[in-house]
N, C-alpha and C positions, 0 to 999 in steps of 0.2 A: 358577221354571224359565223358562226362556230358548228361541226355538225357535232350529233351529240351521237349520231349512229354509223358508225365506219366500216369498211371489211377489216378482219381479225389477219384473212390472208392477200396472197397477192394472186385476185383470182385468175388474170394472166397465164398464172404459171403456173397453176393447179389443174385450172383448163388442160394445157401440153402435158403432167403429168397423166391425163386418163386421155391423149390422142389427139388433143382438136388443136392443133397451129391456126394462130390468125387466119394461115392462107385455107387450112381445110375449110376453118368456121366461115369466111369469105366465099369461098368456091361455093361451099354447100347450102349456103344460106342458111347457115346456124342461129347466127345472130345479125344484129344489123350492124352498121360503120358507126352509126349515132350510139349503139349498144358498148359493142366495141371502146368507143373512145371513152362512154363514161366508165367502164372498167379501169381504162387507164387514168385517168383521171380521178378516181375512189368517188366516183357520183354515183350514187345511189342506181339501182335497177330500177324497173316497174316491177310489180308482182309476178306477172308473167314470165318477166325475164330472168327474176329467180327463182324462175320455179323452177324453169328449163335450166338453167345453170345447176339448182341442185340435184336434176335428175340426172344431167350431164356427169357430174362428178361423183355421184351418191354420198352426197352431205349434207345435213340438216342447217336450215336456216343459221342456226347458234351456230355452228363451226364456219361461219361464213361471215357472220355482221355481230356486233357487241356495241353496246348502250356507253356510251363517255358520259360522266358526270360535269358538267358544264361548271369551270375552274371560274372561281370568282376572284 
């Protein structure tokens, strides 16, 4: 299975651009380790977790995730 909705960026390291290292987002209880890994992994967030991501960075869903057309 194919996703058909991915991140645009590597939210990892847009994260560290506006301050939050792993270890801050860890320390502070940012986000969770399961949160966390699906980032790295380009697994989809909950709603919740992008929301808080987008308010973390001030970026709108679209500058975050984009629709793939499912290649036949």
């Amino acid at each position: 299975m194919f996703l058909l909705i991915v991140y645009k960026i590597d939210v990892i390291n847009e994260l560290k651009k506006h301050g939050y290292s792993t270890y801050k987002i860890r320390k502070e209880k940012i986000f969770t380790e399961g949160q966390l890994q699906h980032m790295r992994d380009n697994k989809l967030l909950t709603h919740d977790a992008l929301d808080k991501l987008c308010r973390l960075t001030e970026l709108q869903p679209g500058d975050i995730l984009e629709y793939r057309k499912e290649e036949k």
